[in-house]
N, C-alpha and C positions, 0 to 999 in steps of 0.2 A: 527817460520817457518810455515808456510804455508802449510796445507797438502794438498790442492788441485789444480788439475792439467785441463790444458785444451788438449784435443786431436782433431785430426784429422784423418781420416780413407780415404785412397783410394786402392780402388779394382780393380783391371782388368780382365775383363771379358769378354765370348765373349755372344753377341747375337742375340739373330732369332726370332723378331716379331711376334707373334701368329695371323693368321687373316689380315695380310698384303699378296698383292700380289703385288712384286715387280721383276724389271727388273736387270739383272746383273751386268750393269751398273748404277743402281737406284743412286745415290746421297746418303751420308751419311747425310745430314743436312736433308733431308725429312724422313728418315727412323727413326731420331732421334724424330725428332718432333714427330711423330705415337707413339712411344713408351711411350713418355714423356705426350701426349697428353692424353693416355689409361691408366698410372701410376695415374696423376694427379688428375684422377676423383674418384679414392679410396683413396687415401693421404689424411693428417686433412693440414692445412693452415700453419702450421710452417714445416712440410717436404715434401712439394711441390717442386720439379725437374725443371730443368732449365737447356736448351740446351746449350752449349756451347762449341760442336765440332768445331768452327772455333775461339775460344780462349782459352788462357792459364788460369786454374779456380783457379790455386794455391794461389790467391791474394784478391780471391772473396770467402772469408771466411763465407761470412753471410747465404750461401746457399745451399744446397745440389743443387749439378749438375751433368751431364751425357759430358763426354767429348771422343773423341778420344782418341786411344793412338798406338803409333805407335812402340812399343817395343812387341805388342802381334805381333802374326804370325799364321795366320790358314789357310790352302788349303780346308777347308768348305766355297763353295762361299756363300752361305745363312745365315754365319753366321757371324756378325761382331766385331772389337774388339771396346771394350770400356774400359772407365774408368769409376766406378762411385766414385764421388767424395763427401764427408762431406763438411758440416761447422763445425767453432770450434764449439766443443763439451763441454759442461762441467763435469768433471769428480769428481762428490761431491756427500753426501750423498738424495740430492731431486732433481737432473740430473734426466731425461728420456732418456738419450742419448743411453741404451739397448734399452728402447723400439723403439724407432724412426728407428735403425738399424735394429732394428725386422720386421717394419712396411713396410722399403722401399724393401728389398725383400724378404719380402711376396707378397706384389704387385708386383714388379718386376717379379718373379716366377709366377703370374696368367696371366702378359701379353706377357711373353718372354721365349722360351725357352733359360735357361742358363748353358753354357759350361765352361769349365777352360781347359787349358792344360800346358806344363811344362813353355811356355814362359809366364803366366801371373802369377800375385805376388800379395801380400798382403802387402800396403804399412802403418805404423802407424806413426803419427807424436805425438812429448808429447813437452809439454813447461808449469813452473808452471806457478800457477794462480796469484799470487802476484807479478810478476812481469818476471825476463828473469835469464837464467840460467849463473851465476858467474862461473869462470873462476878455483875460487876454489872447487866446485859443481862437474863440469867437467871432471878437473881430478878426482876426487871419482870413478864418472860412468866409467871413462876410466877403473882405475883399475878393477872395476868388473869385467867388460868387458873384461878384459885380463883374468881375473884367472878362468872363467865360460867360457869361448868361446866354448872347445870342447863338452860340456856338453849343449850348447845351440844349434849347430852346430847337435848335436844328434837329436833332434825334429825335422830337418826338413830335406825334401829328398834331395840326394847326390846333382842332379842337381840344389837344391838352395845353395847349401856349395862351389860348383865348376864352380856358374857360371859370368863370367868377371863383372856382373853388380850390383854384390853385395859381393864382397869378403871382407873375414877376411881384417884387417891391417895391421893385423901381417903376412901377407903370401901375399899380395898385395901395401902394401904401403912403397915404399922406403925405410924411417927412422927405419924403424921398422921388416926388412926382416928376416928373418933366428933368430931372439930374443926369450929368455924365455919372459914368462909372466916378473918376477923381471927386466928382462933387458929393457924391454917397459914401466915398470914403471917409472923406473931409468930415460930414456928418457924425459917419460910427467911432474914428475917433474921439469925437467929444464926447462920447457916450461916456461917461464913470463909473455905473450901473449895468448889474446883468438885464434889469426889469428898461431901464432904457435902450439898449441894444433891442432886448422885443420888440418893445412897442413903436421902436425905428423902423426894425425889421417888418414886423408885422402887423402893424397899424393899431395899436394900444389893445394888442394880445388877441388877435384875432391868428386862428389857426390853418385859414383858406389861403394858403400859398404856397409857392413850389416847393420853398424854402421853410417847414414851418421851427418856430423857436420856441412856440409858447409853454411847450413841454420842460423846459428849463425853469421854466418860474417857481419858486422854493413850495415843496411837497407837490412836484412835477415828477414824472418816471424818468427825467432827465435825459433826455433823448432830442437830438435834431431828427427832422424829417424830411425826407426826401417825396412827395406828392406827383409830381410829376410825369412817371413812368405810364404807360396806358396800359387799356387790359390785356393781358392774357391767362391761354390755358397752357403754358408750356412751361415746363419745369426750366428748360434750360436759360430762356429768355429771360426770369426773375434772377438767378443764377447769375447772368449777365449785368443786370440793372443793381444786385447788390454787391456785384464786384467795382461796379461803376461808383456807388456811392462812397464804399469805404475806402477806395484809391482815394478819390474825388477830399475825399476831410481831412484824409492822413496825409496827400500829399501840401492842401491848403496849409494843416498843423506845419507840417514840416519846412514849408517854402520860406522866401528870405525876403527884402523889399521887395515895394511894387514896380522898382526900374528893371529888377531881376526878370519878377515874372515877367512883365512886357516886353522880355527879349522870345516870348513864345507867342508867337502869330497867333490871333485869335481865327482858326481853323480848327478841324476835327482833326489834322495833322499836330500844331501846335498844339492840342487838347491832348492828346495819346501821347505826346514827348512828355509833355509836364507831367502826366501822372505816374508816367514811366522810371523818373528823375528819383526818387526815393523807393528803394527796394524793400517790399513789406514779408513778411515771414508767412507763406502760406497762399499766397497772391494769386490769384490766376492771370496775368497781362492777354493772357491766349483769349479767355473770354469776353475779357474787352477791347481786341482788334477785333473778334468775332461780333461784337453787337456795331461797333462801328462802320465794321463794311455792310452790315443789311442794313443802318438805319441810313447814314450820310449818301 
């Protein structure tokens, strides 16, 4: 098996052009270019920024880009929402992909002032490297994901646990309402199908959950996603959250029965042992007792 992974990172954020003097009604596509323009001159040639507020960047993996996003909400007229978006990442022991996220905002931060507030999120996508995530993989990750939820659910503020756009499964998706963990297992079991594992997971492929799947469905970018995370503007904080993810899949990959797992206390203690259990090439463990002790 394959211990490495490729990732994706998108952030939502809001921002305010340092040194721009702009009209109320200024256009989004010029305010974009400013900022892109004034990034770009401190960037090395592989994370160099590319406008793309009047397209979808989800497909345009080779690139870091700066996009709209129309899920934030701010009454700061000077301030605007964005997304900034990754290319795949590669998540292996000679990857720069820390630094590159360190690099874009750090510049980011010299040309922009940047905000977050409760409507913007930390989005992580993981897909392995050798190929695309099997069906028997899937349910693995599901079960963790069932028996860890409230203990995952603990790191982040209430308004990311209770908000319609990224809710539990189990407290949001049909198939799966009112269930123990065991009874949601029971469920994904029976699944035969990748397209049934979704529409278990995600309520007949709907993508508004912490957990989303529907990017799996055939001519998908093949990616699980992680939703969950809230906003910031700190490099090292995403940095944290996508060390959290790719332990969080590789160790669920790698785990053995659910009697095994349930010999780890469902705490943030018993969270940090289990992910700890399988040693990944390139890992940072530092950075996820680091996001543990400020969030728990």
């Amino acid at each position: 098996m394959d211990p490495s992974y490729r990732i994706g990172i998108e952030v939502e954020i809001l921002l305010r052009p340092i040194g721009m003097v702009f009209h109320l009604d200024e256009k989004l596509q010029i305010i974009t270019d400013f900022i892109i323009s004034k990034c770009n001159k401190h960037l090395d040639a592989t994370t160099q920024l590319r406008n793309k507020v009047n397209r979808t960047p989800h497909r345009l993996l080779n690139e870091w880009c700066l996009t709209k996003d129309n899920s934030v909400v701010t009454h700061e007229w000077n301030h605007f929402p964005f997304e900034i978006v990754s290319p795949i990442l590669q998540y292996s022991p000679t990857s720069t992909w820390r630094n590159e996220i360190r690099d874009i905002f750090e510049v980011m931060g010299s040309v922009c002032n940047m905000r977050f507030n409760e409507t913007c999120g930390l989005h992580i996508h993981i897909s392995p490297q050798g190929g695309e995530w099997g069906i028997r993989t899937v349910k693995e990750l599901c079960r963790t994901m069932f028996y860890f939820e409230e203990v995952v659910d603990s790191l982040v503020p209430r308004h990311r646990v209770e908000n319609d756009l990224m809710q539990s499964s189990r407290r949001g998706s049909t198939p799966l309402l009112n269930k123990t963990p065991r009874e949601c297992l029971a469920i994904i079991k029976r699944c035969h199908t990748m397209m049934q594992v979704i529409n278990t997971m995600n309520d007949s492929g709907t993508r508004y959950f912490a957990w989303n799947f529907v990017n799996l469905i055939r001519g998908g970018i093949g990616t699980i996603e992680f939703r969950q995370p809230p906003g910031t503007d700190n490099a090292e904080r995403i940095l944290q959250w996508a060390e959290f993810v790719v332990l969080f899949l590789h160790a669920a990959r790698m785990s053995v029965p659910f009697d095994t797992l349930s010999q780890h206390p469902r705490t943030v203690d018993g969270l940090l042992a289990f992910l700890s259990v399988h040693k990944l090439p390139g890992s940072d463990i530092r950075a996820l007792r680091s996001l543990f002790w400020a969030l728990s």
